[in-house]
C-alpha positions as a Python dict, from the first residue, in 0.01 Angstrom:
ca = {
    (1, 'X'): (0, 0, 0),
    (2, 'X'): (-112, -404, -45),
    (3, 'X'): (-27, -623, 267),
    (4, 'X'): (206, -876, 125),
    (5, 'X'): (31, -1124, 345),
    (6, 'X'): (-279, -1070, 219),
    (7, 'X'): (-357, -1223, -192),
    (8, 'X'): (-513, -1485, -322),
    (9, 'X'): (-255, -1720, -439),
    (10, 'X'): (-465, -2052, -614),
    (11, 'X'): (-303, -2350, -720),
    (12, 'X'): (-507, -2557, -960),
    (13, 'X'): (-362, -2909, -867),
    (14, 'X'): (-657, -3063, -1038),
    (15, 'X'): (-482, -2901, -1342),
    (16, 'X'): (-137, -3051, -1257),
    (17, 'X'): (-96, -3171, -1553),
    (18, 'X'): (126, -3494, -1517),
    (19, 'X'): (146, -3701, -1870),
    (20, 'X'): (349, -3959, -2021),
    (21, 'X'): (474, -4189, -2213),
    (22, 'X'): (240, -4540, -2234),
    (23, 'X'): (433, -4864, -2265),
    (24, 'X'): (235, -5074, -2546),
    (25, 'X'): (241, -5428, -2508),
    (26, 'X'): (188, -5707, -2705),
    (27, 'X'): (-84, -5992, -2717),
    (28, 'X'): (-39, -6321, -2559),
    (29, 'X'): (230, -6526, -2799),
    (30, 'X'): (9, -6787, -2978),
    (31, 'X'): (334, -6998, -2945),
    (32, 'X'): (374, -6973, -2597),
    (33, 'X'): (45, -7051, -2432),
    (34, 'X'): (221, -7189, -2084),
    (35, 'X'): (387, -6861, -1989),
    (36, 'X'): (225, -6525, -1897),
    (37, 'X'): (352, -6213, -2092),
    (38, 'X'): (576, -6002, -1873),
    (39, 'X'): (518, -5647, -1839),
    (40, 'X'): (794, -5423, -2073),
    (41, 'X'): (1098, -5312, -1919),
    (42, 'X'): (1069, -4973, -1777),
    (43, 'X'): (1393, -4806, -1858),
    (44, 'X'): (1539, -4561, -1594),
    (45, 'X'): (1559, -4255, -1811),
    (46, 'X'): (1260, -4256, -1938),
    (47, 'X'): (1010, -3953, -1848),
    (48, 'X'): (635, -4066, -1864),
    (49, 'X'): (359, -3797, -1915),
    (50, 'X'): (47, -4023, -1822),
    (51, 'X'): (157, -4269, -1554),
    (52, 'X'): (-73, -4536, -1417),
    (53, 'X'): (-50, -4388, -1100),
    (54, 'X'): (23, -4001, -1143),
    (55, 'X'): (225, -3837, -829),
    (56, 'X'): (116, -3681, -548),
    (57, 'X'): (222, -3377, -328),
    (58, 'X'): (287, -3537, 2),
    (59, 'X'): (-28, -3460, 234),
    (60, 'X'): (-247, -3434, -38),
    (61, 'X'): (-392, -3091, -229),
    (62, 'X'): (-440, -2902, 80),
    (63, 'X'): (-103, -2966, 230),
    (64, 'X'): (53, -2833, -105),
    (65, 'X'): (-160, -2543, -35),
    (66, 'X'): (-10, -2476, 295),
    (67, 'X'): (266, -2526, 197),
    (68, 'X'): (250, -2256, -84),
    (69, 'X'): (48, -2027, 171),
    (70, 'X'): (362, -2036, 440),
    (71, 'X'): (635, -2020, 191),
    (72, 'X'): (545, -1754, -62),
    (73, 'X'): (703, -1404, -65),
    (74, 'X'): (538, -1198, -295),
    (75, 'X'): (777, -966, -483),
    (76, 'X'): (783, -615, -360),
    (77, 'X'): (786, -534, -762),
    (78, 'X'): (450, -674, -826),
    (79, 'X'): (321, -546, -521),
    (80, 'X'): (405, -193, -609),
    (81, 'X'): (319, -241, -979),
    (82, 'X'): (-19, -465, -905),
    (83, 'X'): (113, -703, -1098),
    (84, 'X'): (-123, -1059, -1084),
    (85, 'X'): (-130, -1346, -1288),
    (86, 'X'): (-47, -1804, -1317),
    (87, 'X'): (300, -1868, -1325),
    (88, 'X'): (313, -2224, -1510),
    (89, 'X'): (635, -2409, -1360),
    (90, 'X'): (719, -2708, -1555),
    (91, 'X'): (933, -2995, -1405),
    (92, 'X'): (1040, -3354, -1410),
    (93, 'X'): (959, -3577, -1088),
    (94, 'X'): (1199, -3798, -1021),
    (95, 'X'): (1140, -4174, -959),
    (96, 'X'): (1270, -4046, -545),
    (97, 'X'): (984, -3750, -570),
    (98, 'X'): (1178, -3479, -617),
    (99, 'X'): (1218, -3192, -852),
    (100, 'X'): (1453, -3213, -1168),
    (101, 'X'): (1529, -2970, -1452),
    (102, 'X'): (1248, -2681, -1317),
    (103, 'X'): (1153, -2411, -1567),
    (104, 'X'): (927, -2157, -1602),
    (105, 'X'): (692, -2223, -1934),
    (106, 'X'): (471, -1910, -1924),
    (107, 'X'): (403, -1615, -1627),
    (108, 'X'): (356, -1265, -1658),
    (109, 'X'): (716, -1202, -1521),
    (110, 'X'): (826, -920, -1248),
    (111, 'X'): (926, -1131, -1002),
    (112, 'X'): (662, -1340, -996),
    (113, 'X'): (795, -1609, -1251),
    (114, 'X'): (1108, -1646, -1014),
    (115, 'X'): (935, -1683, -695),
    (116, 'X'): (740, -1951, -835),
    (117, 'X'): (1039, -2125, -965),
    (118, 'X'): (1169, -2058, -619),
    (119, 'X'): (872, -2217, -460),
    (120, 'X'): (907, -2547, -694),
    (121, 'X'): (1297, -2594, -625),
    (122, 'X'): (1219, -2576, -266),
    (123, 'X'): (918, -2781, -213),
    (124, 'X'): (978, -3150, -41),
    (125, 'X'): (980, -3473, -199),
    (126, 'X'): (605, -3583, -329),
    (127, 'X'): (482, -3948, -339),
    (128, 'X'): (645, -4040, -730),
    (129, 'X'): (425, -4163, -984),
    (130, 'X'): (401, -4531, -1053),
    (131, 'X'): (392, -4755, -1356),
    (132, 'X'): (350, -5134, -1313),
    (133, 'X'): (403, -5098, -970),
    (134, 'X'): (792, -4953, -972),
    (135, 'X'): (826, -4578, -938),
    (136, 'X'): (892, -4339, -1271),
    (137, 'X'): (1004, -4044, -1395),
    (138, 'X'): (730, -3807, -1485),
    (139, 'X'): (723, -3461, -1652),
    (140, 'X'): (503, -3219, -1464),
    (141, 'X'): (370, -2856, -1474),
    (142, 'X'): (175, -2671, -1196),
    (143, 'X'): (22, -2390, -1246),
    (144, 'X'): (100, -2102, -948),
    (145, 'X'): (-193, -1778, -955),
    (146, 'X'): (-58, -1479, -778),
    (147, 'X'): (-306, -1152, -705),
    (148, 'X'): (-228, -876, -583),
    (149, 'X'): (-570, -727, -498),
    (150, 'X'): (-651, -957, -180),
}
């Protein structure tokens, strides 16, 4: 029987892939050489995908790694099936750092899909992302690698 405590769980956070929407601005009106253009209007419900400043897991990469390492619970279903695999959990980041509308986009399933989901509901609020200076919305997906060999 596989120790439960003992698998390989990676979290590619260089491939968190946070993208969204670019506000396009206009030139300089030739009319109105006095005043500087203000930056567009960022409106509240809009979800970016490639933010000037993308968000961060508070602590950094290797806190979200402890924090997946401490609050994982690999199901008993993979364990006795061997089951492995990512577990791609996509969410929006709220302009407060927390987790909105969480789904699972692809995973090889038995139980593993869930506990990831489970992991992503549960994790605490992460530094948002920023666009001209005011935090934003952001979509987000994470990929979560279970294996069951280690």
């Amino acid at each position: 029987m596989i120790n439960p405590l003992r698998f390989l769980l990676g979290v590619g956070l260089l491939g968190l892939l946070a993208t969204g929407q670019s506000l396009a601005q206009t030139g300089p009106n030739p009319a109105a050489h006095t005043s500087p253009v203000a930056p567009a209007a960022i409106k509240p419900d809009s979800v970016f995908i490639n933010p000037e400043v993308r968000p961060q897991f508070t602590g950094g990469d290797k806190a979200f790694m402890a924090y997946l390492s401490k609050n994982i619970r690999y199901p008993q279903q993979a364990l006795q099936r061997r089951i492995s695999g990512r577990v791609f959990v996509n969410f929006i980041l709220s302009a407060q750092g927390r987790v909105q509308d969480a789904h699972v986009v692809s995973g090889p399933g038995n139980g593993l899909n869930d506990e990831a989901l489970r992991l992503v509901w549960l994790m605490p609020p992460w530094e948002p992302a920023r666009s001209n200076g005011q935090p934003v919305r952001v979509a987000c997906t994470v990929p979560i690698s279970f294996n069951s060999e280690r």
